[in-house]
C-alpha positions as CSV (number, residue, x, y, z in Angstrom):
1,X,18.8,95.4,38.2
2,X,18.8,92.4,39.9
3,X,22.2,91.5,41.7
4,X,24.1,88.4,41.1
5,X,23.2,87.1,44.4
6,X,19.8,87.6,44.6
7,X,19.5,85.6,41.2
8,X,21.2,83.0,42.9
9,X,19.4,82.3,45.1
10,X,16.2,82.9,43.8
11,X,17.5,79.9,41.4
12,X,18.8,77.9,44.7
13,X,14.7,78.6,46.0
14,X,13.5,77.0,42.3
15,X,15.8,73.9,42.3
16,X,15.1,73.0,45.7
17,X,11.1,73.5,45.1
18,X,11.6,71.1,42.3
19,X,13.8,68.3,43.7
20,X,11.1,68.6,46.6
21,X,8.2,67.8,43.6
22,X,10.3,65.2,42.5
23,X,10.9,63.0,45.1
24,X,6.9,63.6,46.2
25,X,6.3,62.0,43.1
26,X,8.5,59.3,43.7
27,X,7.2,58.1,46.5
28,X,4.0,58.4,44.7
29,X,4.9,56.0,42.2
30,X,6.2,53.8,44.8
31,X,2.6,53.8,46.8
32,X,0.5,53.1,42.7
33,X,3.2,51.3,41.1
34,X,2.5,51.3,36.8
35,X,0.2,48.3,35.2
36,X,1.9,46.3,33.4
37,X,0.9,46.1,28.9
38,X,-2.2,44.1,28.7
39,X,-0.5,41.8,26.5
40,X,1.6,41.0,29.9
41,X,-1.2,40.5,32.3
42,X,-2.5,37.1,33.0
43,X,-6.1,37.9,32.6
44,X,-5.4,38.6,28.6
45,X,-3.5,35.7,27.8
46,X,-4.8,33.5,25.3
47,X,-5.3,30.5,27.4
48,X,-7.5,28.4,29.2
49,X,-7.2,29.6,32.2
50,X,-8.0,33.2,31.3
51,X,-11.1,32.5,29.1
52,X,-12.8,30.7,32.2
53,X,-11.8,33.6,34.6
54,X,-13.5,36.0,32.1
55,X,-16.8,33.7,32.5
56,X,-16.4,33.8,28.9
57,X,-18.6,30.7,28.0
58,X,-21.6,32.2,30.3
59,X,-21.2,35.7,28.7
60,X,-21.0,35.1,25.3
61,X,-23.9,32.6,25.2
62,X,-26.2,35.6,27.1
63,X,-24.6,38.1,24.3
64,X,-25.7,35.6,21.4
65,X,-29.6,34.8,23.3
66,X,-30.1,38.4,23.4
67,X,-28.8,40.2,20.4
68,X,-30.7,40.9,17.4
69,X,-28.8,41.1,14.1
70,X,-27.7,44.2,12.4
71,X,-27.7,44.9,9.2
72,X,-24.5,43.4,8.1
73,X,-26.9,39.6,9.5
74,X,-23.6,38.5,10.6
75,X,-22.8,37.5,14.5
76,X,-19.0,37.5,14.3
77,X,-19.0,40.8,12.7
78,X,-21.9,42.3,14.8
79,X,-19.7,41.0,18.0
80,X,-16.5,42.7,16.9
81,X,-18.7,46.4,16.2
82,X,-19.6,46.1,19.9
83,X,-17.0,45.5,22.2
84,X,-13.6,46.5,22.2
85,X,-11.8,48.8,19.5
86,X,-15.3,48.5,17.8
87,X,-14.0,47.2,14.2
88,X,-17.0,48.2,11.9
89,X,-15.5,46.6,8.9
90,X,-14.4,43.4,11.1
91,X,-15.6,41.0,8.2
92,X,-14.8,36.5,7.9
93,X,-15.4,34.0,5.2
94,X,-13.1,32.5,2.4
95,X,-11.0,34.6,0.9
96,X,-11.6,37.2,3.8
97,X,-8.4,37.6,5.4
98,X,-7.2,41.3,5.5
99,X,-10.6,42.1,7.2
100,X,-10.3,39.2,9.8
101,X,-7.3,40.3,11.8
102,X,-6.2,39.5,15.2
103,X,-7.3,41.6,18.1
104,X,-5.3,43.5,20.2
105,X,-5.9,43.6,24.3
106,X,-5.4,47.7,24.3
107,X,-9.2,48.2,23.1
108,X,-10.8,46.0,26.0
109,X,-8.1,47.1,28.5
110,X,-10.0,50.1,29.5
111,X,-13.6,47.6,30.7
112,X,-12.3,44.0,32.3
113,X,-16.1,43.2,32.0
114,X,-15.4,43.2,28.0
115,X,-12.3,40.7,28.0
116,X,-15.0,37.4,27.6
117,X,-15.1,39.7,24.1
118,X,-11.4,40.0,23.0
119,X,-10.7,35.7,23.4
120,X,-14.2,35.1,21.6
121,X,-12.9,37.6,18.9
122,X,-9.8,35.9,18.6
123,X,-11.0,32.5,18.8
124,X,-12.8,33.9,15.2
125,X,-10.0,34.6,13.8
126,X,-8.0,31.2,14.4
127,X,-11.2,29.5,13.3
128,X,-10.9,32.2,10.1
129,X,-7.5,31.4,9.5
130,X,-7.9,27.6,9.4
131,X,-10.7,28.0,7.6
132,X,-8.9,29.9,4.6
133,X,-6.1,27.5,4.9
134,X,-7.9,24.4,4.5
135,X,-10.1,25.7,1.3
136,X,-6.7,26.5,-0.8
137,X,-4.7,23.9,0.3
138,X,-8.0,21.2,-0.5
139,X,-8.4,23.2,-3.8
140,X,-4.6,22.7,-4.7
141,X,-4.9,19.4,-2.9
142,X,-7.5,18.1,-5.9
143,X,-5.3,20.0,-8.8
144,X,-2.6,17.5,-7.9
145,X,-4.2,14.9,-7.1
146,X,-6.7,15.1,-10.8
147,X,-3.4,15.2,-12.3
148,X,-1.9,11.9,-11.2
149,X,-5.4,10.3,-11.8
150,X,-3.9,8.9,-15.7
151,X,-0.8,7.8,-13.9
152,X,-2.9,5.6,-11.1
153,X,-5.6,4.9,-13.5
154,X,-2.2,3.0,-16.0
155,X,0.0,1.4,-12.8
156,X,-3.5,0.5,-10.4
157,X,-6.4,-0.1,-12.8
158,X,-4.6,-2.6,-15.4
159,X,-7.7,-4.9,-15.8
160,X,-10.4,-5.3,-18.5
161,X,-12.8,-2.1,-18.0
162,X,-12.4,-1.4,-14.6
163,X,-14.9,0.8,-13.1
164,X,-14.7,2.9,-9.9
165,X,-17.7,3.9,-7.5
166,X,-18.2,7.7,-7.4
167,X,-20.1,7.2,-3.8
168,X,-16.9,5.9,-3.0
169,X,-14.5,8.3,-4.0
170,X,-17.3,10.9,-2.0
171,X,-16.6,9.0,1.0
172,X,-12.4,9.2,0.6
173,X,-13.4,13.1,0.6
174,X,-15.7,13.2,3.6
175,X,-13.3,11.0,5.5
176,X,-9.9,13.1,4.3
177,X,-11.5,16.5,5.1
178,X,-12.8,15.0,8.5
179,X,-9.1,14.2,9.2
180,X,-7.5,17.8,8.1
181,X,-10.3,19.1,10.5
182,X,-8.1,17.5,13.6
183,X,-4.7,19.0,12.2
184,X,-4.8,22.0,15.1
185,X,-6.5,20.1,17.9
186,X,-3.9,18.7,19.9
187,X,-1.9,21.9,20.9
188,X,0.2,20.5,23.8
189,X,-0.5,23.8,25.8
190,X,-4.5,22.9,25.5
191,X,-4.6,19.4,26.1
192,X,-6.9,20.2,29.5
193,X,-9.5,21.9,27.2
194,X,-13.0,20.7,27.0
195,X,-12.9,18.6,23.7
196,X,-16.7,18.4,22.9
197,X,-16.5,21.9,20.9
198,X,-13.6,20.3,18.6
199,X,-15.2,17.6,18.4
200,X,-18.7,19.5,17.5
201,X,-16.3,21.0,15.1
202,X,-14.3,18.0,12.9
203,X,-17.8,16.1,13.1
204,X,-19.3,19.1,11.0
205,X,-16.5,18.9,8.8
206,X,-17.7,15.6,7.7
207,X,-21.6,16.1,8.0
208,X,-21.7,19.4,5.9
209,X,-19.6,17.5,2.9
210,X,-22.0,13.9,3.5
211,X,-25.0,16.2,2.7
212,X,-23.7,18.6,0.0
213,X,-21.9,15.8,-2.1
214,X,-24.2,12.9,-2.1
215,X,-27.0,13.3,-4.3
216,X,-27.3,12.3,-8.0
217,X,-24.5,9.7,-7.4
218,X,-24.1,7.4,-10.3
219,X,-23.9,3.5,-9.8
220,X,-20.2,3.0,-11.3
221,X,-17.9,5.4,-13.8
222,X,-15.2,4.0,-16.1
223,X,-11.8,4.7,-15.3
224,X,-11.8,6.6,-17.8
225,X,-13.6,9.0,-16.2
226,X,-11.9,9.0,-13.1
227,X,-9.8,12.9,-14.0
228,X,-13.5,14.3,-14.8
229,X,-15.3,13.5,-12.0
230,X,-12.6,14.3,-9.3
231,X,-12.6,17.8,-10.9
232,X,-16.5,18.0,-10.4
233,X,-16.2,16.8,-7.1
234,X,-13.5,18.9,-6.0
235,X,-15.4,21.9,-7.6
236,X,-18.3,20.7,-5.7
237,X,-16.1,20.6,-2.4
238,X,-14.8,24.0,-2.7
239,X,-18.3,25.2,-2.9
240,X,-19.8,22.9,0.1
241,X,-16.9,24.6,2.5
242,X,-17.6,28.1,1.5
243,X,-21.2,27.8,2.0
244,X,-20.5,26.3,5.4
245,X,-18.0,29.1,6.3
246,X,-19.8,31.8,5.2
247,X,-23.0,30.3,7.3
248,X,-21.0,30.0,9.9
249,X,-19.5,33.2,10.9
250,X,-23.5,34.7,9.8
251,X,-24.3,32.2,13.3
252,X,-26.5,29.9,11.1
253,X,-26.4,26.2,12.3
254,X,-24.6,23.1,10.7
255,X,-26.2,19.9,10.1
256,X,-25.9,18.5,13.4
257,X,-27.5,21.8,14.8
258,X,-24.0,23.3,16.4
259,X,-23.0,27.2,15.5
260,X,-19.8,28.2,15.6
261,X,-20.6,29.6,18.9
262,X,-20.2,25.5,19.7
263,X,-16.7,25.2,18.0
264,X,-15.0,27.7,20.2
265,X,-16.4,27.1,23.3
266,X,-14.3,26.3,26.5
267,X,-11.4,28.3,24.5
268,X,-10.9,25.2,21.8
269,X,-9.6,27.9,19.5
270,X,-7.3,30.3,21.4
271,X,-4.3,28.3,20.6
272,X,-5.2,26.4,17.4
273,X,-2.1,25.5,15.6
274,X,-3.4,26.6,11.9
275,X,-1.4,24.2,9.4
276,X,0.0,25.8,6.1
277,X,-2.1,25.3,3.2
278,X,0.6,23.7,1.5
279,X,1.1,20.7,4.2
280,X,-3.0,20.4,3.9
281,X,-2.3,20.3,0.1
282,X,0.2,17.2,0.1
283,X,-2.1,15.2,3.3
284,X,-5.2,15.5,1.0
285,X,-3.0,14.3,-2.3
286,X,-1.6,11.5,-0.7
287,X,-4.5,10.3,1.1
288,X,-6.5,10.4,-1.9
289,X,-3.6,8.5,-3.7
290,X,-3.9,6.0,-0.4
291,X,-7.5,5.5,-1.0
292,X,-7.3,5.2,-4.5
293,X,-5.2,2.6,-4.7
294,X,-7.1,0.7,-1.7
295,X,-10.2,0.7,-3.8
296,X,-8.1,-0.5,-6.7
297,X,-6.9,-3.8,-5.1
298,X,-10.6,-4.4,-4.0
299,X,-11.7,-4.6,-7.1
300,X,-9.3,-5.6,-8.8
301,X,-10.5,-9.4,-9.1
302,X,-6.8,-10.8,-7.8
303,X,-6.9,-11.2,-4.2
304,X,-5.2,-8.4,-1.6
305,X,-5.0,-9.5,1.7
306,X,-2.7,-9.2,4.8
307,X,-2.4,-12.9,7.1
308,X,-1.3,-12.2,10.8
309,X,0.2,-14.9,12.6
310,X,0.8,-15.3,16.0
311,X,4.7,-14.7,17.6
312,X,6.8,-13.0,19.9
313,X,9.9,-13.1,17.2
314,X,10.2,-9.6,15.5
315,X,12.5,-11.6,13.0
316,X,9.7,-13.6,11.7
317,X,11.1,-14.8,8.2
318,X,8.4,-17.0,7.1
319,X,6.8,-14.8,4.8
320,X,8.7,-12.1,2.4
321,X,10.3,-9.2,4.7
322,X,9.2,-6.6,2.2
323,X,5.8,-6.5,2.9
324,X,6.1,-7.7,6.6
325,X,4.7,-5.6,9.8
326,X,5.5,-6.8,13.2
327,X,3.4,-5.2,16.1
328,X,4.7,-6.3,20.0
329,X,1.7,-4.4,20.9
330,X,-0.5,-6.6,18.9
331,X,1.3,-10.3,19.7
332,X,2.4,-11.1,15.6
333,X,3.5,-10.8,12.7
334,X,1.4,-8.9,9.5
335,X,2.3,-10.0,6.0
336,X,1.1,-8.3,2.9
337,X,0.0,-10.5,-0.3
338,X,-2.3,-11.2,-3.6
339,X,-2.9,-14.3,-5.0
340,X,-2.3,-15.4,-8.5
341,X,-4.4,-18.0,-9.8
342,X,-4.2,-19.6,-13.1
343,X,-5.8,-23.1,-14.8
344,X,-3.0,-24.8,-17.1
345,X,-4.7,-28.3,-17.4
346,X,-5.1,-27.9,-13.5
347,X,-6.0,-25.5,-11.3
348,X,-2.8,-23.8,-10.0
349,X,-1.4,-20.4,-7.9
350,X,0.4,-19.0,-5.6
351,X,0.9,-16.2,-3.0
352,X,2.8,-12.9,-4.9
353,X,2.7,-9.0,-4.3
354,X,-0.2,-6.9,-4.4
355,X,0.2,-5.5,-8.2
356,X,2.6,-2.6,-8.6
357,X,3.4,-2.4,-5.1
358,X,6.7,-0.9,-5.9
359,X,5.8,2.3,-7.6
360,X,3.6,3.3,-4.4
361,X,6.5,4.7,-2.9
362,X,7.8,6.9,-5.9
363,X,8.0,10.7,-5.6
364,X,4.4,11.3,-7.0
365,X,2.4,9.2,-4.3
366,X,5.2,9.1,-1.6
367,X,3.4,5.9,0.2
368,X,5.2,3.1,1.9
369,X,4.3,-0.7,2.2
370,X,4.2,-0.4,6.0
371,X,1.6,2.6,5.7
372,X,-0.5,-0.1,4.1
373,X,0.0,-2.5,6.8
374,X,0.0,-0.5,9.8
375,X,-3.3,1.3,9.0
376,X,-5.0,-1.8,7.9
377,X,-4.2,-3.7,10.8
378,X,-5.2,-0.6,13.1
379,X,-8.7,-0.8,11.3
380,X,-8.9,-4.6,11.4
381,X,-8.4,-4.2,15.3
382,X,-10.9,-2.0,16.0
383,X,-13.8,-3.3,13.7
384,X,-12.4,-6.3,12.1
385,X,-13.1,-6.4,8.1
386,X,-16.2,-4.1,8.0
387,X,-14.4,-0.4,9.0
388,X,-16.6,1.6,6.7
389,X,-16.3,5.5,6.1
390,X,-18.8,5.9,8.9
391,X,-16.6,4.3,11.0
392,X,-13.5,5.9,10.1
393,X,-14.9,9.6,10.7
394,X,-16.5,8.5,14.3
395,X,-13.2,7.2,14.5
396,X,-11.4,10.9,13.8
397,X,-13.7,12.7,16.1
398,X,-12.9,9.8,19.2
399,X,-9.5,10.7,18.8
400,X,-9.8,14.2,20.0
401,X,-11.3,13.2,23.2
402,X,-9.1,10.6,23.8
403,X,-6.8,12.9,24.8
404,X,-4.2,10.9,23.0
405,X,-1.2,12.3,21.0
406,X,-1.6,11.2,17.1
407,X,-3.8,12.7,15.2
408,X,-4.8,11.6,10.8
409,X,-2.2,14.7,10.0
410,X,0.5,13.7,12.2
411,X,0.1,10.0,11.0
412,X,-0.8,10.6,7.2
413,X,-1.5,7.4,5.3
414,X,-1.0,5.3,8.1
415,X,-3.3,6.6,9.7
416,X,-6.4,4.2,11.1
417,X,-8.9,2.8,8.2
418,X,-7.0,4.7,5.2
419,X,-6.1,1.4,4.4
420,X,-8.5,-1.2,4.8
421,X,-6.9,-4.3,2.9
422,X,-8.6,-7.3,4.5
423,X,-6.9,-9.2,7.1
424,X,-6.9,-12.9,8.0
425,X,-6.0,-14.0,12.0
426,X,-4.7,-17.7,10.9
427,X,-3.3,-18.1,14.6
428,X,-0.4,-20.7,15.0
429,X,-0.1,-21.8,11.3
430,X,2.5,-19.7,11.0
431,X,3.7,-22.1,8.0
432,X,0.9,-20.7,6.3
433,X,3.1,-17.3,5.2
434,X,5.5,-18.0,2.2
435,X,7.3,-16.2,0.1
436,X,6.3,-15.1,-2.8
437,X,6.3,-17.3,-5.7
438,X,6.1,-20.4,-3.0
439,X,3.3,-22.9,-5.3
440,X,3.6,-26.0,-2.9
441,X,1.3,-28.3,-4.0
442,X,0.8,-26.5,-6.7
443,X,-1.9,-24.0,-5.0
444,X,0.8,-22.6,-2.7
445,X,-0.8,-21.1,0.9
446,X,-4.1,-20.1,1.2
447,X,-5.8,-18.4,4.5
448,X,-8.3,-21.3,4.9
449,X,-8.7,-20.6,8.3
450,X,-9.1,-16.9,10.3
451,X,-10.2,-16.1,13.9
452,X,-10.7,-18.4,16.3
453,X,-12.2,-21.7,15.4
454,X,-12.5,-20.2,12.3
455,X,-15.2,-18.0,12.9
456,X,-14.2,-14.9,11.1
457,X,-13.4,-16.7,7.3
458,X,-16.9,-15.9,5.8
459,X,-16.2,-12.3,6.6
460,X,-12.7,-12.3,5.5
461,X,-13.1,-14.0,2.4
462,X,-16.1,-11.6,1.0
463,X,-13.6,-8.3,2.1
464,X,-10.7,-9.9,0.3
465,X,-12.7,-11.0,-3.1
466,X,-11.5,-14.8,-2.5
467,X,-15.3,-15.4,-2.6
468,X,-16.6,-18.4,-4.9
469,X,-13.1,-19.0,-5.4
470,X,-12.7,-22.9,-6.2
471,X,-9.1,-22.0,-6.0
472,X,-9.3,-21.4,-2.7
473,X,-11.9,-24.2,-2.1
474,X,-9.5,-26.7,-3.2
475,X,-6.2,-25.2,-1.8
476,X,-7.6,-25.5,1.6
477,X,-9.1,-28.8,1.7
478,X,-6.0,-30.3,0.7
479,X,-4.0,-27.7,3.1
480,X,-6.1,-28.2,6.2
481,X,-5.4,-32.4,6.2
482,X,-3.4,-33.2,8.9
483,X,-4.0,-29.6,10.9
484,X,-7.1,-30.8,13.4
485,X,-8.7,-28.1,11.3
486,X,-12.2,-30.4,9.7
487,X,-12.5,-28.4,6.0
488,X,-16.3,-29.4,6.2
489,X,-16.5,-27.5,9.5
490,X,-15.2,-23.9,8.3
491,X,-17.7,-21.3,6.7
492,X,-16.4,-19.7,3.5
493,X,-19.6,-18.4,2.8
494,X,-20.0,-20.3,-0.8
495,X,-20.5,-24.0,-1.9
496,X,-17.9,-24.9,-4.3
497,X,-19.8,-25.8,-7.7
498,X,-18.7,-29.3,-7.8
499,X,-20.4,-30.2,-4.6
500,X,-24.1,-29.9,-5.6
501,X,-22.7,-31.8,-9.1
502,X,-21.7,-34.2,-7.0
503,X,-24.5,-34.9,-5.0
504,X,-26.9,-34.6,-8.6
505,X,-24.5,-37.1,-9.9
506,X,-24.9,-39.4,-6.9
507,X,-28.3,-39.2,-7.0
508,X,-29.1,-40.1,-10.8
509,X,-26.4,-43.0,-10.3
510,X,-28.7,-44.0,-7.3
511,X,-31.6,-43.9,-9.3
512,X,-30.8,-45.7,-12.4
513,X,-29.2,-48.4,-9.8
514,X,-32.5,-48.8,-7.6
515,X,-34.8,-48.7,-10.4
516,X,-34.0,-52.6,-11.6
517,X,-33.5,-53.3,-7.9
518,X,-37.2,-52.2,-7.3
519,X,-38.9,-53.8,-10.4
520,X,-37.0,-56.8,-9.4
521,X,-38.5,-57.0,-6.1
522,X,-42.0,-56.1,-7.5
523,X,-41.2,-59.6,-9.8
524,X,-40.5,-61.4,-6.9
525,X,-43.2,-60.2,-4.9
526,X,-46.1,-60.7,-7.8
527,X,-44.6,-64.3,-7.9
528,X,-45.0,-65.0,-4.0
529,X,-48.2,-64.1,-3.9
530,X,-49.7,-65.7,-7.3
């Protein structure tokens, strides 16, 4: 049996080996100190910087040229069975959200030639997510907006059999869906990305829904109609972007060419700030609201138009202060009018409020005057009275390389060319704003006069329906006496029908006056010469 002592130090011999193989590892550590989690290192993090240090631009364009499809005929899903954790049921696409989940770093860790992979991946699944987003919160979007379509049809569409143009409403959609496109751009941690991949991107938007929606448009629907046909357009929407989804995460190519190899590149997507579905819901609502009731008042065969005037004063009272704008940044006042005209013996009228103006602002459309005025006067700046829907979508895409900070979600219904009510420049006559109700001279103000020397009033007065108005005809050559402004000299794009009366009238009075005159001197003559 072992003695006391000798197990003692036999256990002394044990400890000592061990502290000895302790601190050799120690120092071991010390010399190969322990990585960091991936998710820690600054060659996985989701930024720009990272996705250009992984070449991953360069990489993934030579992985798409030289791959061949699987069998599932899908790139994003072929991609994600490759590289990485190797997710073999890695699937995109409306509705597919549970099988289009975030990647983590820990599966490329292992290869640092594979971590161009993991930010493409990733870049998939933001795209995925916005994707899914946008379809319900349009499809919801529509549901409200079909539902509010009796109410706007009753307080915006009161005249005899009004009609709407479906074309049109196809281009409110286009241009709305363009906008929602921009809602994750402008990330402030990604303002140094490339923008032409957004932009690739929210131009698609538009393009996919231009080709998919347009045919078989008919000329003009009754109001009537206005519930149905939203429904079959917003059907026909849901349809357009699920098509274009599902194409693009197969790697097929969009109208304008671009895959969605395009849309992510430079790392557009890493850090896309994917909006709820119920924020896209209420934008879409009240921009199709906004555009509804824009279309109303240009067809509505009562005058809507906005007159700017010239002045430094921000307390500008000459017209009413509740539809009033004042921009420093553009040098003047806006003010925000229809005209009323009537014939009670004479021709009369006067300068009142766009019709129902008030209820704009109730819960159900949730639109303010100044929306009105601060969009249309963005849109009259940039193109004057012609801003079409063409415009207003190159308009969208501009924005995201402008490198700017508003964007159509951030601004809503103010945003640039939702409103497009026509706008008159009438300078220095700043007595030419009134308040409402004002019939001086029994016509009231007119804008008789826009743009310099009056060079932009043909335009104006075919945007604002004031053309082959005698109203305005006679309002403004009685208005314009006394201003240096010559009546004769300004272009409203129409003769008034008195004028060729006139000259008929003239010339018959001529004629039966010369007639005697002539025979007379044919007497005279015959009697000279016999």
């Amino acid at each position: 049996m072992l003695s006391v002592l000798t197990l003692s130090a036999a256990w002394y011999t044990t400890s000592m080996a061990a502290s000895a193989f302790a601190i050799k590892q120690a120092e071991r550590f010390k010399s190969f100190p322990r990585q960091p989690p991936c998710s820690l290192q600054p060659n996985f993090q989701l930024n720009e910087a990272a996705w250009t240090a992984a070449n991953t631009d360069a990489q993934f364009q030579a992985w798409w040229d030289n791959s061949t499809l699987d069998k599932t005929g899908s790139k994003s899903s072929q991609l994600a069975a490759e590289y990485g954790p190797h997710l073999n049921n890695f699937a995109c696409g409306i509705n597919l959200i549970s099988t289009c989940t975030q990647a983590s770093c820990d599966g490329f860790a292992s290869d640092a030639a594979d971590i161009w992979a993991y930010f493409v991946i990733n870049s998939i699944v933001n795209m995925n997510n916005f994707f899914n987003e946008l379809y319900m919160g349009v499809t919801n979007g529509q549901i409200d907006y079909v539902g509010l379509t009796g109410s706007l049809a009753e307080d915006f569409f009161s005249w005899k059999e009004p009609t709407f143009s479906p074309d049109s409403f196809v281009s409110w959609i286009t241009t709305i869906i363009t906008s929602i496109a921009t809602f994750g751009s402008l990330h402030d941690d990604v303002r140094g990305i490339e923008t032409t991949s957004t932009a690739n991107f929210i131009s698609a938007t538009g393009s996919q829904l231009v080709l998919s929606l347009s045919p078989n448009l008919t000329p003009e629907e009754g109001i009537a109609q206005l519930g149905s046909f939203a429904t079959q357009i917003g059907e026909s929407t849901r349809q357009s972007i699920e098509q274009w989804v599902n194409a693009t995460f197969y790697g097929q190519q969009d109208a304008q060419g671009h895959t969605f190899r395009d849309y992510i590149a430079s790392g557009s997507f890493l850090q896309w700030d994917t909006p709820l579905n119920s924020d896209i819901e209420a934008f879409y609502r009240t921009l199709m609201v906004a555009k509804t009731v824009n279309y109303s008042w240009q067809t509505s065969g009562s005058p809507v138009f906005i007159m700017f005037s010239n002045t430094t004063n921000p307390d500008d009272n000459h017209g009413p202060n509740a539809t009033k704008y004042y921009s420093a940044e553009d040098g003047g006042v806006y003010y925000l009018y229809s005209y009323y005209s009537y014939y009670d013996a004479a021709y009369a009228g006067y300068l009142t409020s766009p019709p129902n103006i008030d209820r704009l602002n109730n819960t159900a459309y949730n639109i303010s005057i100044a929306d009105v005025l601060v969009s249309s006067s963005r849109a009259w700046q940039y193109a004057g009275n012609n801003y079409t829907a063409e415009t207003a979508r190159n308009r969208i895409v501009a924005s995201i390389s402008s490198n700017g900070t508003l964007t159509p979600f951030q601004d809503g219904p103010r945003w640039e060319g939702i409103w497009t009510v026509p706008v008159c420049d009438i300078g220095n006559n700043v007595d030419w704003n009134t308040q409402f109700g004002d019939s001086q001279g029994g016509l009231g103000r007119l804008p008789c006069c826009c743009g310099e020397k009056c060079k932009d009033t043909r335009e104006f007065v075919y945007a604002s329906g004031f053309n082959g108005s005698v109203v305005l005809l006679k309002g403004c050559k009685k208005q314009l006496k006394g201003t240096g402004i010559s009546f004769n000299q300004v272009n409203y794009g129409f003769k008034p029908p008195f004028w060729d009366k006139g000259k008929t009238t003239a010339l018959a009075i001529g004629l039966i006056v010369s007639i005697p005159l002539l025979l007379l001197s044919c007497c005279v003559c015959n009697a000279a010469c016999s």
